[in-house]
C-alpha positions in Angstrom: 0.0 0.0 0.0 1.8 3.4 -1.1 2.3 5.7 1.8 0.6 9.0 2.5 3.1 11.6 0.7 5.1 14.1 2.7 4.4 18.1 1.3 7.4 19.0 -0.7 9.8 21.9 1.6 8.5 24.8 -0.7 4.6 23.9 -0.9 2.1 26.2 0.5 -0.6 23.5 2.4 -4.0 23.6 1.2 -7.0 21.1 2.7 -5.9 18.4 4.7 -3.5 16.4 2.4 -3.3 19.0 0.0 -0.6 21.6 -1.7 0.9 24.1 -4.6 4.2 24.7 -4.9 6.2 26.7 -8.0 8.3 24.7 -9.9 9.8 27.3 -12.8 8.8 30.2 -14.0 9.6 32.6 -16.6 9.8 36.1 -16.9 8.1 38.8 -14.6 7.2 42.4 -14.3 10.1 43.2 -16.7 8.9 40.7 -19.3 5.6 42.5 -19.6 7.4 45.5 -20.2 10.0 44.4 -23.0 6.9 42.9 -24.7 4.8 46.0 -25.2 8.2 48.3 -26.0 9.5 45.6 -28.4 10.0 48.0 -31.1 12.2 50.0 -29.0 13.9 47.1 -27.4 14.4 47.1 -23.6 15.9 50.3 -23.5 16.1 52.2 -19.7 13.0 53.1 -17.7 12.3 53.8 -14.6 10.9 51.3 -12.1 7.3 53.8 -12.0 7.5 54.1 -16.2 7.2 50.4 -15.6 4.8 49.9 -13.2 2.7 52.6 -14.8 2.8 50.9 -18.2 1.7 47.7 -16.6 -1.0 49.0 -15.1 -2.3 51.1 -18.4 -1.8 47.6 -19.7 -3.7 45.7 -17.9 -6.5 47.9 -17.3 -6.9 48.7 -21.2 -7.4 44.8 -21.7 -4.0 44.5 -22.9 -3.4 40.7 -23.0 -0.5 40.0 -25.0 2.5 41.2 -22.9 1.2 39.4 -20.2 1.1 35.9 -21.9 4.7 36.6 -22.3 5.0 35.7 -18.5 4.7 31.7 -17.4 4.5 29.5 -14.7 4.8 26.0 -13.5 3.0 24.6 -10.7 2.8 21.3 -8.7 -0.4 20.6 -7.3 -2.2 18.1 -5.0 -6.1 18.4 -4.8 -9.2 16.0 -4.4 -10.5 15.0 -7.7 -13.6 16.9 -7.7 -11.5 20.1 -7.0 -9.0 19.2 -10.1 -12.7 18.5 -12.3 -13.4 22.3 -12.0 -9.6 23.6 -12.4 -9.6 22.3 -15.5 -12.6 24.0 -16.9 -9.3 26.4 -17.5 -8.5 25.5 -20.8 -5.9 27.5 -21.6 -3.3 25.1 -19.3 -1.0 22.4 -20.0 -1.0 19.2 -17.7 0.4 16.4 -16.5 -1.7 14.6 -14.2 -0.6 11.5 -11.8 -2.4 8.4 -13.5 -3.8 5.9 -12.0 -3.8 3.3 -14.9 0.4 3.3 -14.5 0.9 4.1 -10.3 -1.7 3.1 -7.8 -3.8 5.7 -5.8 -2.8 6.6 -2.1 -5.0 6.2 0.7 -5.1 10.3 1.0 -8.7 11.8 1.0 -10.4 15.2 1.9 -12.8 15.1 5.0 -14.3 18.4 5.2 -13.4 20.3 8.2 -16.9 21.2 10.1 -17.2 24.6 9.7 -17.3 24.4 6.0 -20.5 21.7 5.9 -23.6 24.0 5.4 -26.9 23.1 3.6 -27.4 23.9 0.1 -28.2 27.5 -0.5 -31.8 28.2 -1.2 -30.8 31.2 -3.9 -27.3 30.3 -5.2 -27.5 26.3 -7.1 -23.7 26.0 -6.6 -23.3 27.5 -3.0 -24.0 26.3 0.8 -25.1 28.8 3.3 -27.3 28.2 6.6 -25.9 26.7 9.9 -26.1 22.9 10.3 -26.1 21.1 13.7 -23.2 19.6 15.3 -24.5 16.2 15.1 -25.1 16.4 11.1 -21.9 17.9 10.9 -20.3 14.6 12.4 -22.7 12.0 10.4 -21.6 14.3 7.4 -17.9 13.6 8.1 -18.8 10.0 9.2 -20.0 9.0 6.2 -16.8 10.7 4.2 -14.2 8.6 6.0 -16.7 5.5 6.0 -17.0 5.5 1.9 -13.0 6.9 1.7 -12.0 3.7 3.8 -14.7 1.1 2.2 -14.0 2.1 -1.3 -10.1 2.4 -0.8 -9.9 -1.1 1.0 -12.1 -2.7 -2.4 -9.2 -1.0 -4.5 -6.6 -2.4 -2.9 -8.4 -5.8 -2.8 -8.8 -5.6 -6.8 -5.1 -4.7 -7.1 -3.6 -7.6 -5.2 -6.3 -9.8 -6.7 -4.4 -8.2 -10.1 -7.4 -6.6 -11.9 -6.0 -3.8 -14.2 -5.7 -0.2 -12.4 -7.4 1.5 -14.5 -10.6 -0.4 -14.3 -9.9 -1.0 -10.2 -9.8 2.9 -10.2 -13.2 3.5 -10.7 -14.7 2.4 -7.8 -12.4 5.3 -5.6 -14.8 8.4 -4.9 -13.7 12.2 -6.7 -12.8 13.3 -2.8 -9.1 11.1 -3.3 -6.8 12.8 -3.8 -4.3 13.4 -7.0 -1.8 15.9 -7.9 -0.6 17.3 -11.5 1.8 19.9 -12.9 0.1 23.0 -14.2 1.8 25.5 -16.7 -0.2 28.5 -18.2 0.6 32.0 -18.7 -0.4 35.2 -16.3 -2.7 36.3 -18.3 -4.6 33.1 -18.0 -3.9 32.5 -14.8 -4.9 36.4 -13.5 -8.5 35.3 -15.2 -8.5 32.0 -13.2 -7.9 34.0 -10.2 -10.1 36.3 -10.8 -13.3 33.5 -11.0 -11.4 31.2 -8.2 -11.0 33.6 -5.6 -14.1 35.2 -6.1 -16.9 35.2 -2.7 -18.7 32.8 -4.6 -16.4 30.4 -5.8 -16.3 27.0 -3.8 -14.4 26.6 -0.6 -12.1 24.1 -1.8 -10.8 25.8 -5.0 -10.6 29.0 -3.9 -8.4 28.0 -1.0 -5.7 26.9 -4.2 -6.4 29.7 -5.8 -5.3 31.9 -3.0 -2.6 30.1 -2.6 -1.2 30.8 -6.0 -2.1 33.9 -6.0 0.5 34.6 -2.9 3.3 32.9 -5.5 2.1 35.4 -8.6 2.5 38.0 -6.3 6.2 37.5 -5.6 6.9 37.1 -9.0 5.1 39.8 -10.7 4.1 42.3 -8.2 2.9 45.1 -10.4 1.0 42.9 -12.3 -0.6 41.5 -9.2 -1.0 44.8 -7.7 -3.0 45.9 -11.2 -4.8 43.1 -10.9 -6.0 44.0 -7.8 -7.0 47.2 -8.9 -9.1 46.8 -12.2 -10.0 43.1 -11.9 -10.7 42.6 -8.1 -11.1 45.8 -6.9 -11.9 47.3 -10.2 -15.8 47.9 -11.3 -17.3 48.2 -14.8 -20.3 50.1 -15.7 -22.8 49.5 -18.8 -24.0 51.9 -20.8 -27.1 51.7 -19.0 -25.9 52.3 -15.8 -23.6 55.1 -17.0 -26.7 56.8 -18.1 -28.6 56.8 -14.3 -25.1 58.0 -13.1 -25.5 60.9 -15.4 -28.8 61.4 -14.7 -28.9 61.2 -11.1 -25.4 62.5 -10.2 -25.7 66.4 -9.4 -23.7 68.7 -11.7 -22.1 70.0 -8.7 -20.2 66.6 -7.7 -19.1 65.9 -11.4 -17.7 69.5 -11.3 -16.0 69.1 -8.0 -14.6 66.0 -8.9 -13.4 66.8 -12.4 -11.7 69.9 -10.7 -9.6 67.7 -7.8 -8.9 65.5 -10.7 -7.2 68.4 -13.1 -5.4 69.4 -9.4 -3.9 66.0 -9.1 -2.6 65.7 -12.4 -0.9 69.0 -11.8 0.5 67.8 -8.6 1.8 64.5 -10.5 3.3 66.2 -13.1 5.0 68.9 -10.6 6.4 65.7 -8.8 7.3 63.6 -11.8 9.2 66.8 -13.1 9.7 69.4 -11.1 8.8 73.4 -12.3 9.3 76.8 -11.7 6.5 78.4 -10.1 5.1 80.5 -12.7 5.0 77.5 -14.7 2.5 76.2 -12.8 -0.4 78.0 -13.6 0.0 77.8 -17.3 0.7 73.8 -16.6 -3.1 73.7 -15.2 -4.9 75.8 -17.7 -3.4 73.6 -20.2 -4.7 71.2 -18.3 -8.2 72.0 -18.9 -8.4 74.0 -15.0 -10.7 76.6 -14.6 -10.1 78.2 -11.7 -8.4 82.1 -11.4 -4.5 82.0 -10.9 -5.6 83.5 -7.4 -7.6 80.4 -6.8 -5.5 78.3 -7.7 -2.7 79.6 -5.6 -4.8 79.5 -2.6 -5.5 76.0 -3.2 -1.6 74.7 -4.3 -0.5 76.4 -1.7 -2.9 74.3 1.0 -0.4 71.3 0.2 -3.5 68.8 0.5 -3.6 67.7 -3.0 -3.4 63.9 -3.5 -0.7 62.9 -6.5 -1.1 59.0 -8.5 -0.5 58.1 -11.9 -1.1 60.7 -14.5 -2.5 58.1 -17.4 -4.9 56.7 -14.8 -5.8 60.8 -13.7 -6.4 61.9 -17.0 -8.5 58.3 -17.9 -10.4 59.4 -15.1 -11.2 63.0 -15.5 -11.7 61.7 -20.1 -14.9 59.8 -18.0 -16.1 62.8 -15.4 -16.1 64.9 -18.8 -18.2 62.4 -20.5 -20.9 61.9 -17.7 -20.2 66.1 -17.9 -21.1 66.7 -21.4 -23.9 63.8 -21.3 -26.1 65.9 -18.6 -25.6 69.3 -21.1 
């Protein structure tokens, strides 16, 4: 009877008997980069021209220089966990067969507090308390067909029925393992449905665990990511029309005014000016406020500074919910 495996040194634990570990990768934050400015080569930028161009990329829907990036993973799940990660086409793997190796005795026994009843609104989520003694018969009956079903197997083995017929009778909560290669791009999307709320318990505990790995290798990605995927929120055209009609002119005006200030402020601290360069710098800016005004309000040193394409992105949309109310 093989042995219950030992987590390899690097492995982040997920489940009980569970794991995902990096084994190679290729490329990171600076691959991104040399992809979108291959016609001028690598050249020399500065960590925030990088970091900035990253996220413009990523939050125009810029997919390509992000494919450029790849990674390898080991991973140990139940079955039924590994029958929805590979929904994720785009992948290439390498799973451990059972017709060549025989399956360990390693299976998932869901811990208490994740055995709810099925949720009355969502078809593929649990919600609503269950009572400690359904919890147990619950967990009971797991280790009761794990055992049952593992002990037949190993009784067809020895009796030297083929494995992958003896296989079948092993429930989807046994464990098995795979390699896993895709590119970030890809594998930003599968985070972005496997770490979700909503996704189930299980996967999403994986996918949080890779995303931790991701996040050391391509931090600006990840931290884009996190902005304008997970953090991020689109609007349809329908939606952007009650915004414009029930938003008061007064808030789109006050907001498209900090706006043109921050973008001043960037540009003051991305390249330093002379002071009666300022003024000028904000009217071309689209600013409408008197050079007194303005003064006054520079000179208040409470004006917040960020990334100029993402500013001027910004106050593009306060001028379009603008000129929609007109």
């Amino acid at each position: 009877m093989p042995k219950k495996q030992t987590n390899p040194e690097n492995a982040i634990p997920c489940l009980d008997h569970g794991f995902i570990r990096l084994v190679d990768s290729m490329g990171g934050d600076d691959a991104i980069v040399q992809a979108a400015r291959v016609s001028y080569g690598k050249g020399t930028r500065k960590v925030s021209q990088d970091r900035g161009l990253i996220r413009y990329l990523l939050r125009h829907r810029h997919t390509t220089p992000f494919e450029m990036v790849e990674f390898k993973f080991h991973c140990k799940m139940p079955i039924f966990v590994a029958r929805q990660w590979v929904r994720h086409r785009t992948a290439n793997i390498n799973e451990y067969s059972l017709r060549y190796s025989e399956a360990r005795d390693e299976f998932y026994i869901p811990d208490e507090k994740h055995i709810l009843f099925q949720s009355k609104l969502n078809k593929q989520g649990r919600s609503g308390e269950v009572s400690a003694d359904l919890k147990k018969k619950v967990q009971d009956y797991f280790r009761e067909i794990s055992d049952r079903s593992y002990a037949v197997y190993s009784e067809l083995n020895e009796a030297g029925i083929a494995r992958e017929l003896a296989r079948a009778v092993l429930p989807v909560n046994i464990y098995t393992e795979w390699y896993w290669k895709n590119d970030l791009h890809n594998i930003l999307h599968f985070l972005s449905l496997r770490m979700d709320p909503h996704a189930q318990y299980e996967i999403r505990i994986y996918a949080e665990a890779m995303a931790k790995i991701v996040k050391q290798i391509a931090p600006f990605a990840y931290e884009a990511f996190q902005d304008y995927v997970v953090g991020g929120m689109r609007f349809s055209s329908i939606e952007q029309a009650r915004l414009t009609e029930q938003l008061p002119d007064g808030v789109i005006n006050d907001l498209l005014g900090d706006t043109i200030y921050s973008i001043v402020a960037t540009l003051q601290r991305n390249k330093p000016r002379d002071e009666d360069e300022l003024f000028p710098l904000y009217q071309k800016n689209d600013g409408q406020d008197s050079e007194e005004d303005f003064m006054l309000k520079w000179s208040a040193g409470e004006i917040e500074t960020g990334n100029v394409r993402e500013l001027r992105e910004f106050k593009r949309k306060l001028l379009s919910l603008k000129n929609g109310k007109e």
